[in-house]
C-alpha positions in Angstrom: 287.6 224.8 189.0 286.6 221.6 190.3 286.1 219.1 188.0 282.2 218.2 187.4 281.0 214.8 188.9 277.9 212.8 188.6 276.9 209.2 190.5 276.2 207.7 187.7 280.3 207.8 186.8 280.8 205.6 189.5 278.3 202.9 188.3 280.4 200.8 186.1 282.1 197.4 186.1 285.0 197.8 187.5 284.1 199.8 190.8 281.1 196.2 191.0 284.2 194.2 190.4 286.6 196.1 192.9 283.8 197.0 195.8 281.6 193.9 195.8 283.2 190.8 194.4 286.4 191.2 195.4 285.5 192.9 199.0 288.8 195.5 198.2 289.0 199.0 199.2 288.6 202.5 196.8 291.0 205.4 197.1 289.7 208.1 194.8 291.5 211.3 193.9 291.1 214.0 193.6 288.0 215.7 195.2 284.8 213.9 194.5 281.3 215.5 196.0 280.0 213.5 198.6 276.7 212.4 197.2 278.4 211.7 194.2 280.7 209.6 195.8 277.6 207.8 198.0 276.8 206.5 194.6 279.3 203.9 195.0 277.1 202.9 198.4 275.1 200.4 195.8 278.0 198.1 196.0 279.0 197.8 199.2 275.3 195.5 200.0 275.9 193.2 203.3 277.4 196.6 205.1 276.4 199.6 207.1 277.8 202.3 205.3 279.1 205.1 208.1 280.2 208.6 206.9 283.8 210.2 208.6 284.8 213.6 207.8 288.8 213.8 208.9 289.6 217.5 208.7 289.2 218.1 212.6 290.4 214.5 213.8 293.7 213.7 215.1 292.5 210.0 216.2 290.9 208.6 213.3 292.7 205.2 213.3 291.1 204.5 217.0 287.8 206.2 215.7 287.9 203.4 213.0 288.4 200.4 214.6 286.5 201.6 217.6 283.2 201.7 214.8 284.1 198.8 213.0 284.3 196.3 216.2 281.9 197.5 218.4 278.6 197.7 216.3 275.2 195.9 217.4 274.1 195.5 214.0 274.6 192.0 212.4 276.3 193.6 209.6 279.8 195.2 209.6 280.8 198.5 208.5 282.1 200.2 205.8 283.7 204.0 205.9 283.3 206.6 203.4 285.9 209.1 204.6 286.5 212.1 203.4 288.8 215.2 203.0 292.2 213.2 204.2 295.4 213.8 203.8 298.1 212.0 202.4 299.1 211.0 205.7 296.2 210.4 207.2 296.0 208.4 203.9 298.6 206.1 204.9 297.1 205.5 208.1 294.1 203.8 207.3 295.5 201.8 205.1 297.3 200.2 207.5 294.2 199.1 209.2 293.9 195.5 208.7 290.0 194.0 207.7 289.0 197.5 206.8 286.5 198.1 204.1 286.3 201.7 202.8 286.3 204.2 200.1 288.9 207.5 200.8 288.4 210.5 199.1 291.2 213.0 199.4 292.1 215.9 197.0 295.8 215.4 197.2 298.0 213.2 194.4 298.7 210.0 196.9 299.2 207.9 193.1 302.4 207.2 194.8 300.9 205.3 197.6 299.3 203.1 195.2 301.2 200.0 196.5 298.7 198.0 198.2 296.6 195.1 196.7 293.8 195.4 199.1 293.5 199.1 197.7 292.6 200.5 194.5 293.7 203.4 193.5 291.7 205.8 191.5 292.4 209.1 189.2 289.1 210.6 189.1 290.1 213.4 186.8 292.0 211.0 184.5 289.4 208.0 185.0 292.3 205.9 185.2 292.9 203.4 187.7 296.5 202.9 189.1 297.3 199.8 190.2 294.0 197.7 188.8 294.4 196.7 185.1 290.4 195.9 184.1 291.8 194.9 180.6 292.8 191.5 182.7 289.9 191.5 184.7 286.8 189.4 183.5 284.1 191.9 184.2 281.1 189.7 181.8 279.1 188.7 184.8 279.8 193.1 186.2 278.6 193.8 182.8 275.4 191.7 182.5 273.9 192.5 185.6 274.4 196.8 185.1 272.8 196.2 181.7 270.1 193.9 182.7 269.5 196.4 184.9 269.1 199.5 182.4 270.5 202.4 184.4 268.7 201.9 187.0 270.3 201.4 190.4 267.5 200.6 192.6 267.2 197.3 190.2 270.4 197.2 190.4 271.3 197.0 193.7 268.4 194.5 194.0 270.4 191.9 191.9 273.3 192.5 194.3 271.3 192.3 196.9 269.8 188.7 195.5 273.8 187.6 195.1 274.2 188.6 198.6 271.4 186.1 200.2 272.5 183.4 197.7 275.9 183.9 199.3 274.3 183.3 202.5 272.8 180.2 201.4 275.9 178.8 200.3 277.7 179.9 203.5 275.1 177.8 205.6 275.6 175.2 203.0 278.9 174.3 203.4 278.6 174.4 207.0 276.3 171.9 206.7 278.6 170.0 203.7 281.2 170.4 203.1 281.1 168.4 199.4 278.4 171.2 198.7 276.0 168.9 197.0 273.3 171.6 197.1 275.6 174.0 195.5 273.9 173.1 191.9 270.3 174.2 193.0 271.4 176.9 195.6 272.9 178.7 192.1 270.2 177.5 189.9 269.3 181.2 188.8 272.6 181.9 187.2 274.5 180.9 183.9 277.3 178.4 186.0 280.4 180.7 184.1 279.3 183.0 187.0 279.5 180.6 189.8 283.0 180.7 190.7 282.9 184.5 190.7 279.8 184.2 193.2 281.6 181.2 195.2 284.7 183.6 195.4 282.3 186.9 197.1 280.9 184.6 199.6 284.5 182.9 200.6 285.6 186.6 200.9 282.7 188.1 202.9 282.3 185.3 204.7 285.8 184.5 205.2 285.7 180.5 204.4 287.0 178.0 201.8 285.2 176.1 199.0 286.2 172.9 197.8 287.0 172.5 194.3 283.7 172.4 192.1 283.6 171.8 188.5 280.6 173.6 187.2 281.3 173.4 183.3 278.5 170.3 183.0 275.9 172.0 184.5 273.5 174.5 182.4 271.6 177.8 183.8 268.1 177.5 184.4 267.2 180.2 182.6 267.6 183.5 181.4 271.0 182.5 179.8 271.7 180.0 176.2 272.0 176.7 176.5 276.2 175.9 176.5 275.6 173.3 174.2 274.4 175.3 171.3 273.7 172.3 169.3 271.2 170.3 171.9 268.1 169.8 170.6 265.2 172.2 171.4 262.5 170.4 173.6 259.0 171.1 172.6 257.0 172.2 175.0 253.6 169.7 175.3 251.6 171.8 178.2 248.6 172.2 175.7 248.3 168.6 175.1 248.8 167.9 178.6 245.7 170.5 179.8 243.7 168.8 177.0 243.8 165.3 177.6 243.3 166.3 181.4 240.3 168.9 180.5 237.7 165.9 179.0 237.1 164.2 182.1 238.1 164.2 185.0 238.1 160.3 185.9 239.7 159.7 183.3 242.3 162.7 183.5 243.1 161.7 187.2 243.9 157.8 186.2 246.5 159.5 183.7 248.2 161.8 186.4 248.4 158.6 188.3 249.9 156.3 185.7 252.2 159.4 184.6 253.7 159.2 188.4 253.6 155.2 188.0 255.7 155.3 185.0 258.1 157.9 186.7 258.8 155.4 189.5 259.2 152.4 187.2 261.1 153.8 184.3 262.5 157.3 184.8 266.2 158.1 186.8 265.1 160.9 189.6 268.4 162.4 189.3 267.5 163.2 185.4 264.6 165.2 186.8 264.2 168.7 188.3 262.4 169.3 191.6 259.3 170.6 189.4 259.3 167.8 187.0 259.1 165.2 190.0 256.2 166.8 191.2 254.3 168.5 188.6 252.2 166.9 186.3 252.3 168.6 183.4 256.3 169.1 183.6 256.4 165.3 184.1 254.6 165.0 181.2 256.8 167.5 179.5 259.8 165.0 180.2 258.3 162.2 179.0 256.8 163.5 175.7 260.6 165.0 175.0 262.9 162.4 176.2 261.1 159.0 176.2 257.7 159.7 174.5 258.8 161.8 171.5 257.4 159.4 169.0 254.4 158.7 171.0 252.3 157.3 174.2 253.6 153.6 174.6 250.7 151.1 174.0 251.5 149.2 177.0 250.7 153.1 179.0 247.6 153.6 176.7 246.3 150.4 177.3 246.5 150.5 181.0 245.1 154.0 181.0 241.4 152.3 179.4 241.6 149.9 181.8 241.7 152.5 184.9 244.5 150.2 186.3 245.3 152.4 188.7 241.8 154.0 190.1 239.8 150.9 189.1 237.0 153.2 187.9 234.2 151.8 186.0 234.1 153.5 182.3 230.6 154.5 180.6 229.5 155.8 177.5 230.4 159.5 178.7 234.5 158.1 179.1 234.5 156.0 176.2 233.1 159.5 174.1 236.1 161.4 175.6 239.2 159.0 175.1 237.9 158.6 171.2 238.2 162.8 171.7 241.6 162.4 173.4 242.5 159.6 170.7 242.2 161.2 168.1 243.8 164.3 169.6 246.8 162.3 170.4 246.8 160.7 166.9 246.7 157.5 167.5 247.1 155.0 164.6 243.2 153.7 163.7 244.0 149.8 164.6 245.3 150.5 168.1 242.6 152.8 168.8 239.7 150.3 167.6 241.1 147.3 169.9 241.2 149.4 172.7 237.5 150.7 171.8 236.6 146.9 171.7 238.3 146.3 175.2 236.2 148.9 176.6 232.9 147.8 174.2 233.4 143.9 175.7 234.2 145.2 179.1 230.7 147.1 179.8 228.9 143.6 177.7 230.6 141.9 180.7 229.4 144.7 183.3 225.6 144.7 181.2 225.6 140.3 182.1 226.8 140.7 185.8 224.2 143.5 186.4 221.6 141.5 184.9 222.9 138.0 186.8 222.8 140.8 189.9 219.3 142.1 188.9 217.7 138.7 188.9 219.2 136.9 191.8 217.7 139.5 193.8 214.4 140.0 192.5 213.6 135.9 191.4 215.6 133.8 193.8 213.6 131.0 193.5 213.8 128.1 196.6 216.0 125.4 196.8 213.3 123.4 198.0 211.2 124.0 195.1 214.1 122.1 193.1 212.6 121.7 189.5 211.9 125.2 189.0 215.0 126.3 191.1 216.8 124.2 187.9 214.7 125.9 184.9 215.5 129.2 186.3 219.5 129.0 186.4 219.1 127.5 182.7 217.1 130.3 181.7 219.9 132.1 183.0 222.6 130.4 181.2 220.8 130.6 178.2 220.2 134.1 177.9 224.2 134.8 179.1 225.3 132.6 175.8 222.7 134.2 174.0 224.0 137.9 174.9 227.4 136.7 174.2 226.5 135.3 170.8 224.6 138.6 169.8 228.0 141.1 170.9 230.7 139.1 169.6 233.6 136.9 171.7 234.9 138.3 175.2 
């Protein structure tokens, strides 16, 4: 009696290790059903997988290489072949640049001489010539458990490895120094990237230079390498509230946020996000050069409207004592920046009037004497308004 098989013996680390990432061939014995055996399919992504039952053919070296070189589709083929002898056994794996998984029911453990094929006891579940006990399988293993037994999200992470493969394949045809590579691989913890770097120089068939990944950190979804780097706090509430009051004054902030970047930040410390997003920027700042708080020299520029030159009234002054005293900032700074503002609209109230009058009472130059008590009317009530608000 044949013994019992199910796909789901076949989805394990080792056969990801053997099928994907290291591109090698699978010879399985002894019998294994056939849509058992297509389980394995999930880890040949980048191939068209082509079925060849070998009882009835005499030729199936030419049959092989006659598929695997004269396909239209883009990508190449791998066999599944089936119900082979031992010596039709040996025949295939002399094919060079084959990719394939053979299924016989005889013992070929004896043939198991080959590195570019594994050899596997199916009713044992041993492996003959692959020793996973010196194998780092941790990146095999995260991705089948991230998945949770399911293969269709499984092979969809494969799948993703596959196009970032790509990716770096156009890359380093582009540069060689691969100084993309960091971003390109953003998405995974960098102890995976030389085992993704390898895949791609085996399907694709092309060198990398060295890269030494060990200073970079994943992006997410992994720990931080350095266990003992401070946790950065994450400001976005602040940042949504200080530009939710108003939205002059929030959009002289955003302005004087990308001002500061340019003047004061490294770009190369940055991601691509944090260069371009407001509140990320902000993020950045608060963390790295802001964590005690707003500079005065930012604050102070920021009640000014240096940047959109808009005129503040009563309505902005009301919403940066809000954002003040949201932000916590210590009483004195907050009260000569409050008489800033308080002398700079007295200034606006005396050019308005000035503005008011010279339009409505220009008296005549000709018409000297009262041309003269005018403009010292004039001065008289600007010293008078100045007197009554305190200095400029």
């Amino acid at each position: 009696m044949r013994n019992l098989d199910t796909g789901s013996d076949f989805i394990q680390p080792e056969f990801l290790n053997i099928l994907f990432f290291e591109q090698k061939n699978l010879v399985i014995f002894p019998y294994v059903d056939l849509k058992h055996l297509h389980a394995l399919e999930c880890f040949t992504v980048g191939y068209n997988a082509i079925d060849l039952e070998t009882t009835a053919l005499n030729n199936i070296r030419e049959i092989i290489e006659f598929e695997a070189f004269n396909s239209y589709s883009q990508n190449r083929s791998f066999f599944f072949i089936y119900n082979l002898d031992r010596k039709k056994v040996k025949e295939v794996m002399q094919l060079s640049d084959i990719h394939c998984i053979l299924n016989t029911n005889e013992d070929v453990s004896s043939l198991a001489n080959s590195d570019s094929f594994v050899f596997y006891n199916k009713k044992t579940k041993k492996f003959i010539n692959y020793n996973s006990r010196h194998t780092d399988l941790s990146f095999e293993e995260h991705l089948i458990a991230d998945s949770k037994n399911v293969v269709e999200v499984l092979q969809d992470k494969i799948q993703k490895i596959k196009s970032t493969a790509t990716r770096l394949f156009s890359e380093v045809n582009k540069d060689p120094e691969m100084r993309n590579l960091p971003m390109i691989l953003e998405d995974y913890d960098p102890k995976f990237w030389p085992k993704i770097m390898k895949f791609t120089g085996l399907y694709f068939k092309v060198d990398f230079p060295e890269f030494d990944y060990r200073f970079y950190q994943s992006k997410k979804n992994f720990k931080p390498i350095n266990k003992s780097k401070k946790q950065l706090k994450d400001y976005s509430d602040e940042f949504r509230f200080i530009v939710g009051q108003n939205d002059d004054v929030g959009r002289e902030f955003v302005q004087l946020l990308y001002q500061y970047r340019s003047l004061n930040v490294n770009p190369s410390n940055l991601e691509l996000e944090q260069l371009h997003t407001p509140h990320k920027l902000y993020n950045y700042l608060r963390n790295h050069h802001w964590s005690v708080n707003i500079p005065e020299e930012f604050l102070i520029d920021w009640v000014h409207m240096k940047s959109t030159g808009h005129t503040l009234n009563d309505i902005d002054v009301s919403d940066f004592k809000r954002i003040f005293n949201k932000l916590n900032i210590p009483n004195d700074l907050l009260g000569g920046i409050k008489s800033k503002i308080k002398n700079h609209d007295y200034m606006l109230e005396i050019d308005k009037k000035i503005e008011n009058d010279a339009v409505n009472n220009i008296s005549s130059i000709t018409d000297f004497p009262q041309f003269k008590r005018r403009l010292l009317n004039r001065v008289k009530e600007i010293v008078n308004l100045i007197d009554k608000n305190g200095e400029v």
